[in-house]
C-alpha positions as CSV (number, residue, x, y, z in Angstrom):
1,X,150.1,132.3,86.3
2,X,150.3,134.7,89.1
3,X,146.9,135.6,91.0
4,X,148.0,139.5,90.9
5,X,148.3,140.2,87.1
6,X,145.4,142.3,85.4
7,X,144.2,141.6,81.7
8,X,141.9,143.9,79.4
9,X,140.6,143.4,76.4
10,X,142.0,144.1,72.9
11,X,140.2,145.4,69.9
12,X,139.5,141.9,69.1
13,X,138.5,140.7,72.1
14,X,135.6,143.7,72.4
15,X,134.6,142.4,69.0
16,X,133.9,139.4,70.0
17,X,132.0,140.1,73.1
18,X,129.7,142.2,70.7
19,X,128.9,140.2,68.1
20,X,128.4,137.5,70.3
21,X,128.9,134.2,67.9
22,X,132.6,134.9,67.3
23,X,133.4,133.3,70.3
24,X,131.3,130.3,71.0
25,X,132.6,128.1,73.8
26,X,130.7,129.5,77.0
27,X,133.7,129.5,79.6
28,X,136.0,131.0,76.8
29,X,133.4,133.8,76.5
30,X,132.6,134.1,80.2
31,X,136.0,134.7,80.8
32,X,136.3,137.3,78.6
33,X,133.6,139.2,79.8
34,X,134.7,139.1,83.2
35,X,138.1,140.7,82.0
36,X,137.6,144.3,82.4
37,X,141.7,145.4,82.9
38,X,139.9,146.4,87.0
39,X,139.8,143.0,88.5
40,X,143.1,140.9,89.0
41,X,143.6,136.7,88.3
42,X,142.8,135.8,91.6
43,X,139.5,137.9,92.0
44,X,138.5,135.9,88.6
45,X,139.3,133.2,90.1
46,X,136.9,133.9,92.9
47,X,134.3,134.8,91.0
48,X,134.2,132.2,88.5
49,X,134.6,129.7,91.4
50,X,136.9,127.3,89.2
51,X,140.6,128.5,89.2
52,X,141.7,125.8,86.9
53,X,139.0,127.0,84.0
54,X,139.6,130.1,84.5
55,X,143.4,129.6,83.9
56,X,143.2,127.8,81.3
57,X,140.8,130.6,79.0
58,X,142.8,133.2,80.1
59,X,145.9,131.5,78.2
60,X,143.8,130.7,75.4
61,X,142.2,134.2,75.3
62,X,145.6,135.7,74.8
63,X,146.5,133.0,73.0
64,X,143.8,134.2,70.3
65,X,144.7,137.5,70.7
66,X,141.8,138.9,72.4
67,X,143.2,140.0,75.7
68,X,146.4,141.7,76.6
69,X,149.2,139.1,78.0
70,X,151.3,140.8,81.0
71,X,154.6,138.7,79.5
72,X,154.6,141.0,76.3
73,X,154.5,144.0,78.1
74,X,151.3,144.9,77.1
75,X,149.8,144.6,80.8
76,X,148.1,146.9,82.7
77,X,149.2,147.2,86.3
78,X,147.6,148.1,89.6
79,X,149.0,151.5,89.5
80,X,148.5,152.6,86.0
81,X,144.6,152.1,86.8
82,X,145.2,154.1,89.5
83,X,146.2,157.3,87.5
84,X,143.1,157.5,85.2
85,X,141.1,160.6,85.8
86,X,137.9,158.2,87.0
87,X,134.8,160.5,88.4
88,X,133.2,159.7,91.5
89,X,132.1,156.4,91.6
90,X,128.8,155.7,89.8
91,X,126.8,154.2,92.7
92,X,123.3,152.4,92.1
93,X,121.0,151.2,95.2
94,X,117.8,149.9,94.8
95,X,116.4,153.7,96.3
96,X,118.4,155.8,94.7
97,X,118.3,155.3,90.7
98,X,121.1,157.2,88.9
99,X,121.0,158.9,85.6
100,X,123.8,157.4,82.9
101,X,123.6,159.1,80.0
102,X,123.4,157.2,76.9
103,X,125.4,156.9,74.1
104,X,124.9,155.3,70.7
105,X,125.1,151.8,69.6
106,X,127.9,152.4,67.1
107,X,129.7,155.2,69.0
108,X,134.1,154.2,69.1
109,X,135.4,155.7,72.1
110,X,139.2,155.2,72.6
111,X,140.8,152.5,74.4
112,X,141.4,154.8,77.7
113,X,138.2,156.0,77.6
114,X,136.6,152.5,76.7
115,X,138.4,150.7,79.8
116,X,137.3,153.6,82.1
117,X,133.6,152.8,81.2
118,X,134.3,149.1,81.9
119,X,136.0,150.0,85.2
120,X,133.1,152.3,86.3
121,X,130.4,149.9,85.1
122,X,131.9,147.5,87.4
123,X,132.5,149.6,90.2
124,X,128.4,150.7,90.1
125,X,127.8,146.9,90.2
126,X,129.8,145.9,93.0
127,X,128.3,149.2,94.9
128,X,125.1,147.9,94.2
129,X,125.7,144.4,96.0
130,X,125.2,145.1,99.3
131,X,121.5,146.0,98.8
132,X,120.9,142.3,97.3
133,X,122.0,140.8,100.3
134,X,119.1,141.5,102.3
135,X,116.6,140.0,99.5
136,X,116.8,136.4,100.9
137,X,113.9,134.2,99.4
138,X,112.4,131.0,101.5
139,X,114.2,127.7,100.1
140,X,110.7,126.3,98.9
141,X,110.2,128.7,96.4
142,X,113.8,127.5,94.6
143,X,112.7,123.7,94.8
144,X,112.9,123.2,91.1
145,X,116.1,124.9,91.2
146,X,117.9,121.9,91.9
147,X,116.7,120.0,88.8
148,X,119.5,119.6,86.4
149,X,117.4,121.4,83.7
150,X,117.0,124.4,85.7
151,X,121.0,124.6,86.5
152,X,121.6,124.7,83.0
153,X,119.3,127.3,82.7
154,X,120.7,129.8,85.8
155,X,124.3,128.9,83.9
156,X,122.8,130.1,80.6
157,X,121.5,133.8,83.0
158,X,124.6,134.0,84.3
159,X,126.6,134.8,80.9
160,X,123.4,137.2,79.6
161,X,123.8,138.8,83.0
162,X,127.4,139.4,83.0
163,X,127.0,140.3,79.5
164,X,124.4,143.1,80.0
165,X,126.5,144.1,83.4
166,X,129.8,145.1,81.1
167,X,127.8,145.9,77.8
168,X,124.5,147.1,78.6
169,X,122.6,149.5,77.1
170,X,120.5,150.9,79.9
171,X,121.4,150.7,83.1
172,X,118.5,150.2,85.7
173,X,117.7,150.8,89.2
174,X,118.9,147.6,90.8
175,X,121.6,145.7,89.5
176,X,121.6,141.8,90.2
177,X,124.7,140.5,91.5
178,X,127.0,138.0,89.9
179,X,126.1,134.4,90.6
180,X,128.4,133.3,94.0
181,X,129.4,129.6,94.0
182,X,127.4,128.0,97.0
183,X,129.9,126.4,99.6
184,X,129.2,123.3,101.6
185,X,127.8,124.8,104.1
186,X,125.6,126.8,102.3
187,X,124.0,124.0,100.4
188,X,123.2,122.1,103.8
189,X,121.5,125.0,105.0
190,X,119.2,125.3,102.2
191,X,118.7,121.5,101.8
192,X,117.9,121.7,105.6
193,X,115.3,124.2,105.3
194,X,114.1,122.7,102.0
195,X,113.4,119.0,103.5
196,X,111.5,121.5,106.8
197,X,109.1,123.5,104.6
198,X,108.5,119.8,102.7
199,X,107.7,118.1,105.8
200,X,105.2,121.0,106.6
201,X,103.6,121.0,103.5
202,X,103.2,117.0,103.2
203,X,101.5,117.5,106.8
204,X,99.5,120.4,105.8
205,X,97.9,118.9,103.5
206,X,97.3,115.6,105.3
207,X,95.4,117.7,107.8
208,X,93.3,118.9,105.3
209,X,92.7,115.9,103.9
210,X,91.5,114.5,107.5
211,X,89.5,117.6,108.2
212,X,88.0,118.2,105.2
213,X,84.3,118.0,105.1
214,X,83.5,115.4,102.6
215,X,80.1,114.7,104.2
216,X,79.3,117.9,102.3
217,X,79.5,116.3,99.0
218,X,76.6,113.8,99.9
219,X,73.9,115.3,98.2
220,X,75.7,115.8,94.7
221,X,76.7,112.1,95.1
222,X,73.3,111.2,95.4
223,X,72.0,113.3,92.6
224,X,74.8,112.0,90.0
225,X,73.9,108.0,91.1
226,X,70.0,108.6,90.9
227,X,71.0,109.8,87.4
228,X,73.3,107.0,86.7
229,X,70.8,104.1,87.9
230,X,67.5,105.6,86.9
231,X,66.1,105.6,90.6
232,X,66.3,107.4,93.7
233,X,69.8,106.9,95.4
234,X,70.1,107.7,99.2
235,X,73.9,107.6,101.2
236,X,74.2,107.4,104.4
237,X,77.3,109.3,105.1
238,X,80.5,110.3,102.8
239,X,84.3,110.1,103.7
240,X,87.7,109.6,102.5
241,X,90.0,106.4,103.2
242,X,93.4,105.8,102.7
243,X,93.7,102.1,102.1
244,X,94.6,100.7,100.0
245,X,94.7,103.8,98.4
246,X,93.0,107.0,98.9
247,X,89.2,106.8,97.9
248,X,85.8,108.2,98.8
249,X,83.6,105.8,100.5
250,X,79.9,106.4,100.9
251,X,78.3,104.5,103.9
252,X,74.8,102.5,103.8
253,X,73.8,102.8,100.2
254,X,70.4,102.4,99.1
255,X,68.6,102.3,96.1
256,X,64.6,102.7,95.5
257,X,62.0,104.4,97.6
258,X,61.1,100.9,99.4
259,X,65.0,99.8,98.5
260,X,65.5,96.6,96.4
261,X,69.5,96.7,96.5
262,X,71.6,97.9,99.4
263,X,75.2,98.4,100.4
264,X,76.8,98.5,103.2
265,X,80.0,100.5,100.9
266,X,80.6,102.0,97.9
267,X,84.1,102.7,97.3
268,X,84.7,105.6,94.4
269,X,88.1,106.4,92.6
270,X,87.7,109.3,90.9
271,X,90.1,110.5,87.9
272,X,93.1,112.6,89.5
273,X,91.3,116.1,90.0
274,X,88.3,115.1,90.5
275,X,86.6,114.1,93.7
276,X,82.8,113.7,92.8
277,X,82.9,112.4,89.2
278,X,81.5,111.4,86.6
279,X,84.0,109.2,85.5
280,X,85.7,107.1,88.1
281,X,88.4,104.9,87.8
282,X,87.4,102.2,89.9
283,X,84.2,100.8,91.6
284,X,84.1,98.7,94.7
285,X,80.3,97.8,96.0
286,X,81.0,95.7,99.4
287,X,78.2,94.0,101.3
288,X,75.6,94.6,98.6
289,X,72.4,92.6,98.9
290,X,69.4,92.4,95.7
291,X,66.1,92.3,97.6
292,X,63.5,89.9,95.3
293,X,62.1,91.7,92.5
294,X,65.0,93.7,92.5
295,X,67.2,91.1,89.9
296,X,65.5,92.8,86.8
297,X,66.8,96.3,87.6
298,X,69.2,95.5,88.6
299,X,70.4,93.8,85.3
300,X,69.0,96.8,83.7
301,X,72.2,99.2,85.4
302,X,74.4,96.3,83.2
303,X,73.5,97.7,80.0
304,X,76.0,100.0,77.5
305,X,73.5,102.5,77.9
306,X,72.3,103.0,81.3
307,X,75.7,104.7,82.6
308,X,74.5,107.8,81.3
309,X,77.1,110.4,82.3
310,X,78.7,108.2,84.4
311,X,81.1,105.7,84.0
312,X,83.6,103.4,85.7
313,X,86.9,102.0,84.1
314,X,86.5,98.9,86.8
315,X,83.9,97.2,88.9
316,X,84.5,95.4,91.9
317,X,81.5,92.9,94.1
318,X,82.1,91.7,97.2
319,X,79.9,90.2,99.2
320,X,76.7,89.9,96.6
321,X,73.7,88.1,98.1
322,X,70.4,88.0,95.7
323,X,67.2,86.7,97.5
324,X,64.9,84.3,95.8
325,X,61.6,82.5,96.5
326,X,62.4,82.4,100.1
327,X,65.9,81.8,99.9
328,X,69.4,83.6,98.9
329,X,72.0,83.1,96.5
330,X,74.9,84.8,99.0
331,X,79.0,85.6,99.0
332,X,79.0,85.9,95.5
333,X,82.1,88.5,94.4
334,X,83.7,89.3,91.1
335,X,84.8,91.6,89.0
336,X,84.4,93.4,85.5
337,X,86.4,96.4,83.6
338,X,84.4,98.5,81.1
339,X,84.7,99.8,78.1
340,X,83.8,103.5,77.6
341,X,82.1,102.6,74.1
342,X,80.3,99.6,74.7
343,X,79.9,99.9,78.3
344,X,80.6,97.1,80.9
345,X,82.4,93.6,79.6
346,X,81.7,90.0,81.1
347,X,81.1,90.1,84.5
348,X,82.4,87.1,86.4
349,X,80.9,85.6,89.8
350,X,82.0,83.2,92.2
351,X,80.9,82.3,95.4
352,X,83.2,81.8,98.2
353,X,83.8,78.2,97.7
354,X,83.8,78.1,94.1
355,X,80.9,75.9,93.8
356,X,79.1,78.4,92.1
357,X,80.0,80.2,89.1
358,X,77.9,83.3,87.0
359,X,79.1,84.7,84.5
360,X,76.7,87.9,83.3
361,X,77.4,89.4,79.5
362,X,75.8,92.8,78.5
363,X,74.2,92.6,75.0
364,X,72.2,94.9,72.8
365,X,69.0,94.3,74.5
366,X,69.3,92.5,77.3
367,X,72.0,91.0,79.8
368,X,73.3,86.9,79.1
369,X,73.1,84.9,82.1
370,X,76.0,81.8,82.0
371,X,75.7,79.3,85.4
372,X,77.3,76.3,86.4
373,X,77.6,74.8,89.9
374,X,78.8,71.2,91.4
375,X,77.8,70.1,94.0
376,X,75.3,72.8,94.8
377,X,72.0,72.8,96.5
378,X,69.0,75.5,95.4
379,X,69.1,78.1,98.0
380,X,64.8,78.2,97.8
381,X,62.2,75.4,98.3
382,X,62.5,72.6,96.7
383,X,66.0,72.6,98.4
384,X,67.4,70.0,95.2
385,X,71.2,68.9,95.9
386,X,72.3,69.2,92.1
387,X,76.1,67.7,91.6
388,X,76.3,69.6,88.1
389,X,73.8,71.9,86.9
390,X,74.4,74.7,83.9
391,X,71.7,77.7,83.6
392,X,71.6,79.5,80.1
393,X,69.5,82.5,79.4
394,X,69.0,86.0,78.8
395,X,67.8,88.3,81.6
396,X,65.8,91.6,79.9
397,X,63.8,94.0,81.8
398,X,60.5,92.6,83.0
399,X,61.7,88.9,82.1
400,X,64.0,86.1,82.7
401,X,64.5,83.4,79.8
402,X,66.0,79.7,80.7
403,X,67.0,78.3,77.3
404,X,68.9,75.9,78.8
405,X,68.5,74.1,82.0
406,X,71.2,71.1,82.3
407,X,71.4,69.3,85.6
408,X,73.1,65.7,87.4
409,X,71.2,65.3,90.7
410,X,70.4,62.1,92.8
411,X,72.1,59.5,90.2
412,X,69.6,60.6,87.6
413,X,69.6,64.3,85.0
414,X,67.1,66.9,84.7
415,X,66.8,69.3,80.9
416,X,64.5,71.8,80.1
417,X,63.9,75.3,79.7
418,X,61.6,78.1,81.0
419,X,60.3,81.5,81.7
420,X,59.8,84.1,84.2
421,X,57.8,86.9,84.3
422,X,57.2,90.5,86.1
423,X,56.2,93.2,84.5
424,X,52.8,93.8,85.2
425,X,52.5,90.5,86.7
426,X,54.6,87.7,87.7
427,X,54.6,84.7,85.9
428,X,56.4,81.3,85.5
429,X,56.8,78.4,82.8
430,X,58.9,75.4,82.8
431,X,58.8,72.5,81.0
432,X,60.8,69.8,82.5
433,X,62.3,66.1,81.8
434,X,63.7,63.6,84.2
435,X,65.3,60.5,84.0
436,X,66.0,57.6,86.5
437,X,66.0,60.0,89.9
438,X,66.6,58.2,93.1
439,X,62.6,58.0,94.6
440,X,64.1,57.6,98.2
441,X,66.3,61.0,97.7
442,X,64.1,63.0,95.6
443,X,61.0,62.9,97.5
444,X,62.6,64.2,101.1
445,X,63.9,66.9,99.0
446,X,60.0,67.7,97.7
447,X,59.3,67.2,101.5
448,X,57.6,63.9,101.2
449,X,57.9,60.7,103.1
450,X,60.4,57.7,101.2
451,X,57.6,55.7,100.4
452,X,58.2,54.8,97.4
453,X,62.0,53.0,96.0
454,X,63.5,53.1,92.6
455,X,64.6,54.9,90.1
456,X,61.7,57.1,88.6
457,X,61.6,59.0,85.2
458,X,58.9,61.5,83.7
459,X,58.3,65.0,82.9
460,X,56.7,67.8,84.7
461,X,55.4,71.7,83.7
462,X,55.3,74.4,86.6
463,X,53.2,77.0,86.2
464,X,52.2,80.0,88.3
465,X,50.7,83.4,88.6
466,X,51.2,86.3,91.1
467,X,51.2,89.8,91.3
468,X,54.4,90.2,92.6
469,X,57.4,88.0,92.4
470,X,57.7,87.7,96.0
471,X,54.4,85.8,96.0
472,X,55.2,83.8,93.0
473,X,56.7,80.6,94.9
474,X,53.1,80.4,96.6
475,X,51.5,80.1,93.4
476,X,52.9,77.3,92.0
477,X,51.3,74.6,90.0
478,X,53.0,71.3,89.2
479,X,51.5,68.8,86.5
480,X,53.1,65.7,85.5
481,X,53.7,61.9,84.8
482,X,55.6,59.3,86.1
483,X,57.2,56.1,86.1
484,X,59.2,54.0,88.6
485,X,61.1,50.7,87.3
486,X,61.8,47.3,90.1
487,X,61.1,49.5,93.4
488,X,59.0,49.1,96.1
489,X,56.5,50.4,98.5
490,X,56.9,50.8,101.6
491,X,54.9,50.5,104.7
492,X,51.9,49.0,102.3
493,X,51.5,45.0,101.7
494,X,49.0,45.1,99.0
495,X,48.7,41.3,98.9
496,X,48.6,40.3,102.2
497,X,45.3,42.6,102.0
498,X,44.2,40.6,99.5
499,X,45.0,37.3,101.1
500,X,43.5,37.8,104.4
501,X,40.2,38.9,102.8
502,X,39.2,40.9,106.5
503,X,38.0,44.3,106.9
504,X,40.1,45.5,109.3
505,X,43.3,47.6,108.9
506,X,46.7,46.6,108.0
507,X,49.9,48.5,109.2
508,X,53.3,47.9,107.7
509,X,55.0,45.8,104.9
510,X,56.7,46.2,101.5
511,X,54.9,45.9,98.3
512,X,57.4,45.1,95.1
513,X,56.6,45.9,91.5
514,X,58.4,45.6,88.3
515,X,56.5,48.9,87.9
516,X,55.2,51.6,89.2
517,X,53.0,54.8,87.5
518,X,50.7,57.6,87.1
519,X,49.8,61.2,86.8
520,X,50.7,63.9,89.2
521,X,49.1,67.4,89.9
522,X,50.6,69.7,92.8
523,X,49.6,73.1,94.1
524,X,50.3,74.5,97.8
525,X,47.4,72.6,99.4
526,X,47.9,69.4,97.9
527,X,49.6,66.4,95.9
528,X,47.0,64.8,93.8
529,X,48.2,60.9,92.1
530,X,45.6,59.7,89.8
531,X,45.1,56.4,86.9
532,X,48.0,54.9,88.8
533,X,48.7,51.5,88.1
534,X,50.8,48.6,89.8
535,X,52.3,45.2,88.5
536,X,54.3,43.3,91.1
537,X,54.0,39.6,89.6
538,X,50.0,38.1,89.4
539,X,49.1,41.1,91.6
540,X,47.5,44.4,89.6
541,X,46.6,47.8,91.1
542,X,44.5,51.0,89.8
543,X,43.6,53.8,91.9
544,X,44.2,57.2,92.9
545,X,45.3,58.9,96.2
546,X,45.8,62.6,97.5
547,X,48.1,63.9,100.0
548,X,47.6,67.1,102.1
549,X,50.4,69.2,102.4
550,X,50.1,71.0,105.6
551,X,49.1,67.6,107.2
552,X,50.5,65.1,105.0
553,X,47.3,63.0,105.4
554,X,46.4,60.2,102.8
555,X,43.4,59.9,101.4
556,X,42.7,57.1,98.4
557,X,40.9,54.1,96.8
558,X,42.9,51.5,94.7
559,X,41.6,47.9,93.0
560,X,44.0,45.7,93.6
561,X,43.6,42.0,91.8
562,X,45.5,38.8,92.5
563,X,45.5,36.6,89.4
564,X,45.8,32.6,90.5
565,X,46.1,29.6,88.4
566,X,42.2,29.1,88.4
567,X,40.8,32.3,89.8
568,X,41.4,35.7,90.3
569,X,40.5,37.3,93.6
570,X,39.6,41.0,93.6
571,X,39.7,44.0,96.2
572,X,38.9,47.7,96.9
573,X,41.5,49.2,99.3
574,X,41.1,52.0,101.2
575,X,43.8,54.1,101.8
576,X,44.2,56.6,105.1
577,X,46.6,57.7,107.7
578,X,49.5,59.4,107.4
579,X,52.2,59.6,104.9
580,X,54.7,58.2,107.7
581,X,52.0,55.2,108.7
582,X,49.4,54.5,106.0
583,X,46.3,52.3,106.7
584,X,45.2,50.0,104.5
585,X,42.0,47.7,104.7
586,X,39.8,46.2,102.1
587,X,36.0,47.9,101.9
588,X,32.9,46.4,102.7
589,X,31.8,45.9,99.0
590,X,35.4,44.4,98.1
């Protein structure tokens, strides 16, 4: 097909154009819009940008009958369009609007007359051009022009704007130019400057990220967690980080007017949007630390309702340390998600060598406390070295409930259960059983000498009664029984007392019994023994003896009786000294 023929439309081909769903393939119908009997093949061509499509409609369109085909003789040529009585060119710039007058929908001009309007329709349009030309837009405001829905889109414009540009009804002031295939070059050029005004942006807004003043934000942080926790909330300073992904962070985080529970960092995620709250996707608490008498309100933030209007998706610990009785339980970390109905699931902590595990579950009322640790020692005084022990409870607000205490320690167990106290004033309750403890292990770990040796068996209540729990370990009172099986005593030779029937003092020996008991009665002066009784063999003791704890002096009387095969010889000892070197001697009136 040569590149200088000239088509036009036929009667059917306008008809088509018009009713607009004769004709339904798009480049079929672009084509035929474009053919105006003014513009040759090859400027088709150029315009269309696709010489092989274009082609290819043009034979079908005069295939159907809806353009005139040059080989039939029914072509128009160059000069025959040059002999038409055209006026002046219509010429429309963006300054200068000009007047067409306007003719009715249904109007039927002639052919001549028809393809005149087409040729000066096209004419204004091309004059009209120029003035686009200048009207260059920056490449970031076309970025979502490159997305394959919006290309379908401009291709959808094109054919309404080449549509309205041949068939218009109105013509306005400024007529937008024909859609020009974008060369190689082109496309660089834009993708340069489009990847330039991106970079600038990305590091725009990293600047404003680092300069922003998040500090500013400190007191609404503040007044949202006082809500959130029930108490006054202080932070120490407010910023953003970046790792491992971007999240405020407030500095030295206290809570309390004499503060109970620090942090060293709180680590907020907020929902995307939102840089303050309420709802947060994740919570990360690092370095926090539970002062004593702190525990119980602690536990109290645990519960489904004390969120109030906020709430986390996730909470993270790291670095938990709660002080108790003179001690600390410390490293502890976990983790917990939480449920935006019922509020926050089981919270799991470990410490960092895994010899201690707590596992904390929100209920109705109160929070359940689950604990298990081998090989374990109490972090308060008495410093017991438990192998296995299991804690069960429930932790409300102004008390702490034991239901269950489980424990393996020094080749013997330990039960029982127990209650603590604090809301108007601190209390404690156990009731203890033990069986067949190690004497020589047990009482270093009470802070006693090793006197005695074998494996000893009882029960025990503590008591106690403070104002405040941080008092409470001082307080203590410890009343029990009991009973040691084949031990011994050591530095104390009850029958060489006996035998050598002098008044003066005896250091030193071993005393062995088939068994050994009594009652007990501690408090923080003393450790009172009393109705003790002894039977090694033919020898038999009674007596009672008291122990002061800040000196660990001894202080006692015992009867001690050795039982022969024709008498029985019979004593009063005297017990002083020390707990390291006792004295023993028989009394005057023995």
């Amino acid at each position: 097909m040569r590149d200088d023929l000239i088509y036009a439309k036929t009667p059917a081909g306008e008809e088509a154009v018009q009713e607009r769903t004769r004709l339904v393939q798009r480049n079929l119908r672009m084509v035929l819009i474009l053919v105006d009997g003014v513009v040759n093949v090859g400027g088709l061509k150029k315009e269309v940008g696709d010489p092989a499509m274009v082609e290819s409609a043009l034979a079908e369109l005069e295939r159907l009958g809806m353009i005139r085909s040059p080989e039939s003789g029914t072509a128009v040529d160059q000069s025959e369009i040059e002999t038409w009585p055209v006026a002046e060119p219509i010429r429309v710039t963006s300054a200068e609007p000009v007047e067409i007058p306007l003719v009715q929908a249904d109007t039927v001009f002639d052919e001549e007359t028809a393809l005149q309007i087409q040729v000066a329709t096209k004419y204004a349009s091309r004059q009209a051009e120029p003035a686009q030309k200048g009207n260059w837009k920056s490449p970031l405001t076309d970025i979502s022009d490159w997305f394959e829905a919006a290309r379908k889109e401009r291709a959808l414009a094109r054919e309404e704007a080449i549509y309205e540009e041949a068939y218009g009804k109105e013509v306005v002031d400024e007529v937008a130019p024909l859609p020009v295939k974008e060369t190689g070059v082109t496309l660089v050029f834009r993708w340069s400057w489009l990847l330039v005004g991106a970079f600038g942006l990305v590091a725009a807004s990293l600047l404003t990220l680092l300069l922003f003043p998040y500090d500013s934000y400190r007191p609404e942080f503040e007044q949202r967690l006082s809500r959130a926790v029930g108490d006054e909330v202080k932070v120490g300073q407010v910023r953003l980080a970046f790792t491992p992904y971007p999240v405020m962070v407030l500095d030295r985080v206290s809570v309390g007017s004499d503060p109970y529970l620090t942090a060293n960092t709180v680590q907020l995620q907020p929902e995307f949007g939102s840089i303050v709250g309420p709802r947060y996707r994740e919570v990360v608490l690092q370095g926090v630390r539970v002062k004593e008498g702190g525990l119980g309100k602690f536990s109290a933030w645990l519960l489904p309702a004390a969120m109030g209007d906020a709430a986390a998706e996730r909470i993270e610990i790291d670095g938990l340390a709660i002080d108790l009785a003179g001690g600390a339980i410390e490293g502890l970390r976990g983790s917990a998600r939480v449920d935006a109905e019922h509020g926050l699931d089981k919270l799991i902590l470990r410490s960092a060598t895994n010899d201690l595990r707590v596992e904390v579950t929100p209920r109705a009322t109160g929070v359940g406390l689950d604990l298990s640790a081998t090989a374990w020692a109490l972090p308060f005084d008495p410093r017991l070295q438990f192998s296995f022990l299991e804690l069960r409870g429930e932790l409300v607000p102004g008390r702490l409930t034991l239901t269950n205490i489980d424990g393996r320690l020094y080749d013997g167990s330990l039960s029982g259960d127990g209650v603590i106290t604090w809301a108007q004033e601190s209390t404690v309750t156990m009731r203890l059983a033990f069986q067949r403890l190690a004497s020589e292990q047990l009482l270093p770990a009470l802070g006693a000498q090793p006197s005695v040796e074998g494996p000893v068996s009882g029960r025990v209540q503590v008591g106690g009664r403070a104002v405040a729990v941080t008092g409470l370990d001082r307080e203590l009172r410890l009343d029990g029984i009991f009973a040691v099986e084949r031990g011994s005593l050591r530095n104390v030779d009850l029958a060489e007392a006996i035998r050598s029937g002098r008044q003066t003092t005896l250091h030193g020996g071993t005393t062995r019994f088939q068994e050994f008991s009594g009652a007990f009665a501690a408090d923080p002066r003393s450790l009172r023994f009393s109705g003790l009784r002894l039977s090694s063999g033919l020898l038999r003791m009674a007596g009672d003896l008291t122990v002061a704890r800040d000196s660990g002096s001894l202080s006692g009387r015992a009867g001690v009786e050795m039982r022969g095969s024709a008498v029985a010889a019979k004593s009063t000892v005297i017990v002083s000294g020390s707990q390291r070197e006792p004295d023993i001697r028989l009394s005057r009136g023995g």
